[in-house]
KOLBAGU-543029 format. One record per residue (C-alpha): x, y, z; residue number from 1. Coordinates in Angstrom, 1 decimal. Example, Ala and Ser with C-alpha at 12.3 -4.5 7.8 and 13.67 -1.06 7.14 Angstrom:
BEGIN
<rec u="12.3" v="-4.5" w="7.8" torro="1"/>
<rec u="13.7" v="-1.1" w="7.1" torro="2"/>
// end
This chain:
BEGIN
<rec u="35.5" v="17.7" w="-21.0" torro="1"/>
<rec u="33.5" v="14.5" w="-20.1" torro="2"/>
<rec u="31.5" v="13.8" w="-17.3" torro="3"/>
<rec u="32.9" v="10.8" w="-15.2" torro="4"/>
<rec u="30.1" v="9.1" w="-13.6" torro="5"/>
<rec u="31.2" v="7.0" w="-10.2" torro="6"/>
<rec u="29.1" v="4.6" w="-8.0" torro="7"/>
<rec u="30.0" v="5.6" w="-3.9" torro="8"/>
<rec u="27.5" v="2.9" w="-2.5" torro="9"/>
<rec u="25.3" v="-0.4" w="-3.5" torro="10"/>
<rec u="22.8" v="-1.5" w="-1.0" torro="11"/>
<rec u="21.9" v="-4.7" w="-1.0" torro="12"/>
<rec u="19.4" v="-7.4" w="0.4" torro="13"/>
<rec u="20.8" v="-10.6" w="1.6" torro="14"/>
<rec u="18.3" v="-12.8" w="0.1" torro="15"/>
<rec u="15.5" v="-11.9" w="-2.3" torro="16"/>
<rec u="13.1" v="-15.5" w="-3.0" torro="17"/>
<rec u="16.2" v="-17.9" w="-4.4" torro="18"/>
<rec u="18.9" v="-15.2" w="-5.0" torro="19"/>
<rec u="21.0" v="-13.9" w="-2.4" torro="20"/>
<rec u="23.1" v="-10.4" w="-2.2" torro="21"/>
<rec u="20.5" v="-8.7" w="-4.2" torro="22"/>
<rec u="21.5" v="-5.1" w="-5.4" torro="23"/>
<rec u="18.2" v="-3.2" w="-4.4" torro="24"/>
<rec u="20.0" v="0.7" w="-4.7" torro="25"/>
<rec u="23.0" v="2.5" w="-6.4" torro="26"/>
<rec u="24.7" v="6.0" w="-4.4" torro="27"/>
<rec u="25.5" v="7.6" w="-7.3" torro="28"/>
<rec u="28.3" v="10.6" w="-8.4" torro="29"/>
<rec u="28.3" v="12.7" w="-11.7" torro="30"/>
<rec u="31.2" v="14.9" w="-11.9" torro="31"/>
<rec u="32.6" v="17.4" w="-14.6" torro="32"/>
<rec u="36.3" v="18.6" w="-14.4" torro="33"/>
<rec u="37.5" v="21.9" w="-16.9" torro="34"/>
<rec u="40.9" v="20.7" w="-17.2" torro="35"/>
<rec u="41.9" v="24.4" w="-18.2" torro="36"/>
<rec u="40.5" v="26.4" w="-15.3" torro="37"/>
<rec u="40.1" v="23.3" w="-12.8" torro="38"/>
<rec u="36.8" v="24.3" w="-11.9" torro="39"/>
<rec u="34.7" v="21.2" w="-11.1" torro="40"/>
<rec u="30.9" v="20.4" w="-10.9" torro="41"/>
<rec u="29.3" v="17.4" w="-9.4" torro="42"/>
<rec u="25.8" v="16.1" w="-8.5" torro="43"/>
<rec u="24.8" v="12.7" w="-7.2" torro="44"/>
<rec u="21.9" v="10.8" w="-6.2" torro="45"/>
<rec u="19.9" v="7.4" w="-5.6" torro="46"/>
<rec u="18.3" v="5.2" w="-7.8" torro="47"/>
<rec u="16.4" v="2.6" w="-6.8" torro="48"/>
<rec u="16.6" v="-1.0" w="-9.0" torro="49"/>
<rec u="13.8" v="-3.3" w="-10.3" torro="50"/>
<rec u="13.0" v="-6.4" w="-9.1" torro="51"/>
<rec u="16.0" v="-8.5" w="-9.3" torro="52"/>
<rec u="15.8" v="-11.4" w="-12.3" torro="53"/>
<rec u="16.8" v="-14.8" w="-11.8" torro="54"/>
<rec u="17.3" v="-15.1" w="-15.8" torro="55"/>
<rec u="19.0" v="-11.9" w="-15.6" torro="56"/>
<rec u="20.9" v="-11.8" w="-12.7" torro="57"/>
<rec u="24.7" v="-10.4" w="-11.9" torro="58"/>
<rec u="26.3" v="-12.1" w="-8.2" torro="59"/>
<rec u="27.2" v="-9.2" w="-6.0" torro="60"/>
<rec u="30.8" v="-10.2" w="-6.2" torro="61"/>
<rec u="30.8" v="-10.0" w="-9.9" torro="62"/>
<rec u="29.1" v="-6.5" w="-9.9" torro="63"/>
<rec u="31.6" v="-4.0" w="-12.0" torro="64"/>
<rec u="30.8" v="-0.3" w="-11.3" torro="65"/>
<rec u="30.6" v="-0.1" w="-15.6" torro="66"/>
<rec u="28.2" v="-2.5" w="-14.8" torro="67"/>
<rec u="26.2" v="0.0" w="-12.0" torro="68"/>
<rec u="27.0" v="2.7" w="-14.2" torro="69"/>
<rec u="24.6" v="1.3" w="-16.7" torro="70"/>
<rec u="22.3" v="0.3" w="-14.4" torro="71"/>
<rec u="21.9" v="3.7" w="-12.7" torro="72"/>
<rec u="22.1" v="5.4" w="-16.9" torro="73"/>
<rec u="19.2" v="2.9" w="-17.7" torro="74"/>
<rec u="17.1" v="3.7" w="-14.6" torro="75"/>
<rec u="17.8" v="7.2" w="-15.0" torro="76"/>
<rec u="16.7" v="7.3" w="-19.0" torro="77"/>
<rec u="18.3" v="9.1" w="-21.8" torro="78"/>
<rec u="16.6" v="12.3" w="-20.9" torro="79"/>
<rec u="17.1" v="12.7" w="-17.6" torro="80"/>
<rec u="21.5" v="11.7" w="-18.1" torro="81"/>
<rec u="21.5" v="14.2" w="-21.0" torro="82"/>
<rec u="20.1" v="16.6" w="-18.8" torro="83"/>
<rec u="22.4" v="15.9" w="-15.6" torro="84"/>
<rec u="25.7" v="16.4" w="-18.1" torro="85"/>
<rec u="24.2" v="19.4" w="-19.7" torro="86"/>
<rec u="23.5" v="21.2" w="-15.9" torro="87"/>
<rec u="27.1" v="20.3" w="-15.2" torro="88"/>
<rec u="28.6" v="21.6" w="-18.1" torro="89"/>
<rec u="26.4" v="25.0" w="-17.3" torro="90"/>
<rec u="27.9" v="25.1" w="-13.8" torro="91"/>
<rec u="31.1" v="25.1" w="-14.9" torro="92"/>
<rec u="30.0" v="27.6" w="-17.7" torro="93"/>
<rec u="29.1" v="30.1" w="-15.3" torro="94"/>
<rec u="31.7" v="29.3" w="-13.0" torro="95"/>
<rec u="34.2" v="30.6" w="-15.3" torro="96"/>
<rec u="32.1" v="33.3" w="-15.9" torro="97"/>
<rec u="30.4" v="34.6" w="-13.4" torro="98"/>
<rec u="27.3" v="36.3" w="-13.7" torro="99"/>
<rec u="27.9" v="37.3" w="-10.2" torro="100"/>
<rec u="30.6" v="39.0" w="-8.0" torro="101"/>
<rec u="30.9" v="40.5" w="-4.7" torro="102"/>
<rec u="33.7" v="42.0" w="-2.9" torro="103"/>
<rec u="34.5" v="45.9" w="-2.4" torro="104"/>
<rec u="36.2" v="48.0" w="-4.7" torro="105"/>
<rec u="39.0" v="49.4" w="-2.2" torro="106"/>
<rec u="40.5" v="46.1" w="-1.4" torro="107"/>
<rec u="40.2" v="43.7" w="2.0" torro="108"/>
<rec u="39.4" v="45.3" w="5.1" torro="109"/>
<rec u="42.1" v="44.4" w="7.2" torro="110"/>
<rec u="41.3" v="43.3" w="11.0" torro="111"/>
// end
């Protein structure tokens, strides 16, 4: 199992001094599939991005989402992704076994 990691959304400023469709947020998606049970796990969030560099600086158009997967890896820091694939692989942990139940023991009630 690996965790796919998938951008939904960039916002962007128009212009930003001399640069223009300036990335100034990633929408972000972290998701874990068990391909034996099919039990899935996602989380997602925002990030926002650092001043935009004019040295250093990727054209909207150009933009990859492995290149706003790094971006939102980088901003998040080491820690912090370790930590978001480790929770998802403890979702799906427990969702194949449960540490909780409910239901009764005689079956549905029928209505």
């Amino acid at each position: 199992m690996a965790v796919v990691w998938r951008i939904n959304n960039l916002t962007r400023k128009t212009t930003v001094g001399s640069l223009s469709d300036v990335v100034t947020s990633i929408n972000w998606r972290a998701e874990l599939t068990d391909s034996d049970s099919g039990h899935n796990a996602s989380t997602d969030g925002d990030i926002e991005i650092s001043a935009a560099d004019a040295g250093n600086f990727t054209a909207y158009a150009s933009i990859t989402e492995a290149n706003a997967v790094s971006w939102v890896k980088s901003a998040l820091g080491s820690d912090k992704v370790t930590a978001t694939e480790d929770s998802l692989t403890a979702k799906i942990a427990e969702l194949k076994t449960p540490v909780e139940k409910s239901g009764v023991p005689w079956g549905p009630i029928p209505f």
